[in-house]
N, C-alpha and C positions, 0 to 999 in steps of 0.2 A: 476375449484375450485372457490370458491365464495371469493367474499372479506373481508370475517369474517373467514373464511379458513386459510387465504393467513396472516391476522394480527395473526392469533394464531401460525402460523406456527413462523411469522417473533418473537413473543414476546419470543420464546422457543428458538429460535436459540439467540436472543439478549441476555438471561441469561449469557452463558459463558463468552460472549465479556463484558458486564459488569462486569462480575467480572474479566477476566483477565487485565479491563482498571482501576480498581475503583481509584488508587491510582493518576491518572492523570486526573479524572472527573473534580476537580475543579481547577485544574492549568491550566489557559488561556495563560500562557506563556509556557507550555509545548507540545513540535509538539505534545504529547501523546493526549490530548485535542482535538486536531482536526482529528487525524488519530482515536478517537474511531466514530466519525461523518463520516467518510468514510466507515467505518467498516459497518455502520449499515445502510448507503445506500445501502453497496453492498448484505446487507443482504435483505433490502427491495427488491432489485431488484432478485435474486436469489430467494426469497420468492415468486415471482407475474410472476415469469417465467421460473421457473425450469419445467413445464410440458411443454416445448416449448424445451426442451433439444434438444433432437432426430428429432423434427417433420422437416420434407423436407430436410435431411440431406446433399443431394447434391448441394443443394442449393447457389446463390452465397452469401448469408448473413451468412448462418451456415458456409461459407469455411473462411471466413472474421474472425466467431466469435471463432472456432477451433484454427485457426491459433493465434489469440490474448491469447487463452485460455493456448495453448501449449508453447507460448511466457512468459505467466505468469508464468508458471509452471517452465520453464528454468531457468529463470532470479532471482525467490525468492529463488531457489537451488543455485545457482552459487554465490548469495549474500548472504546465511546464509552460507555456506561452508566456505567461503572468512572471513565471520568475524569472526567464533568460531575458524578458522583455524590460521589467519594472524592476528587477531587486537589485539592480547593478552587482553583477557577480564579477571578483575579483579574483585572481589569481592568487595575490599578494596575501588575500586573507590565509592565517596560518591556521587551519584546522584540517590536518592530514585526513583525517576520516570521512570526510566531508566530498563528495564529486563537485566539479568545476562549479554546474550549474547551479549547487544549494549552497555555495559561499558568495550569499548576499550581503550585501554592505548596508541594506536599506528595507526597514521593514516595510512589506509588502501589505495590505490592507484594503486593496482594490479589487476589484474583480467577483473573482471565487472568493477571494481570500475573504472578500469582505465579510463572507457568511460561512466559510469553513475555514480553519488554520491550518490544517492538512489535506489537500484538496488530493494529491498523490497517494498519502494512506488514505484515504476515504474511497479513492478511485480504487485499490488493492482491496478493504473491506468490501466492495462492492461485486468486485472480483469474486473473491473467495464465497460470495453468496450465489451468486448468478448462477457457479460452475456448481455449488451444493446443490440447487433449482434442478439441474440437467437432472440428476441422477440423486432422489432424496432414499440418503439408509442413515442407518444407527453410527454407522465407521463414518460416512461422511459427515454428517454432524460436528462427532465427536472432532476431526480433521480441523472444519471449518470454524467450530468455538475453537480451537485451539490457534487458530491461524490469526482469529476475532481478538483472543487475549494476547495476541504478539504484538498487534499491531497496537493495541490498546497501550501496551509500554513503549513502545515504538515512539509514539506520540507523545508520551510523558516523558521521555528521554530528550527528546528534539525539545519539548518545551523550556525543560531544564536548559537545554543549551542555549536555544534563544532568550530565556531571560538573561543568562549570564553575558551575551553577547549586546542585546538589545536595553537590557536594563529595563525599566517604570515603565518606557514606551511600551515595550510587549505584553507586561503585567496586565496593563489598561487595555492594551488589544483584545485578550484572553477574558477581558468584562464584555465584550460586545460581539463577541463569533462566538461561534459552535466550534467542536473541536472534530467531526465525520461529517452532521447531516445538517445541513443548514433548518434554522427554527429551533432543534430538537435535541440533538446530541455532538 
């Protein structure tokens, strides 16, 4: 596929994601801000390597990228479950930025959560590696460290927001989870 291919594919797939981000496009203060920038790396990367899906599938980079792919898969289930399930999500809460499902009323600390804070970007970092995995160059990399440092503010953003919201309790949360990879990071 050519590289006029590959941008038309990525602009078509970017429609949704702008529209499901618009409302956090210009809030620099809102993780939203920088998680629609991760977004649309992983879209670029997806876009310039999804015909690299399948190819050498026994391979050790496709068992690497499978395995990170299946991990993502896990991990964004376990953590939407956990919050529409446990975090009592309110309407009422006023943070316009925010979708239905992340205006919890109630820190979550269970589950995933227990050992990751971000189980949704972690599920997206995990993403953005898996898809690097398929198809490894110097441009994807580069893509996917970039995708790596959105999500990194991403999560410092959202933390800011939940101490503001959750107060000491989140502080002391943040002493005993990991913020991506449970144990580690």
């Amino acid at each position: 596929m050519s590289t006029t291919q590959n941008l038309i594919l990525f602009l078509i797939l970017s429609i949704p994601v702008i529209l499901i981000s618009w409302r956090s496009l210009f809030s620099f203060r809102s993780h939203g801000f920088y998680r629609f920038f991760s977004w649309e790396c992983i879209l670029w990367l997806f876009s310039c390597n999804y015909r690299y899906w399948f190819a050498d599938p026994f391979s050790f980079r496709q068992i690497i990228a499978w395995t990170l792919l299946i991990a993502a898969a896990y991990v964004v289930i376990a953590g939407f479950m956990k919050m529409t399930n446990a975090g009592k999500a309110q309407k009422s809460r006023d943070d316009k930025e925010l979708y239905a499902f992340e205006k919890t009323t109630e820190l979550i600390d269970t589950g995933i959560f227990k050992y990751i804070r971000h189980p949704l970007y972690a599920s997206l970092l995990y993403l953005t590696w898996g898809i690097f995995f398929k198809n490894i160059t110097l441009s994807n990399f580069v893509v996917s460290a970039l995708s790596s440092g959105f999500l990194y503010f991403t999560a410092l953003h959202d933390e800011k927001e939940c101490m503001a919201y959750f107060g000491e309790m989140y502080r002391e949360y943040m002493t005993r989870s990991k913020r991506f990879i449970p144990l580690l990071f």
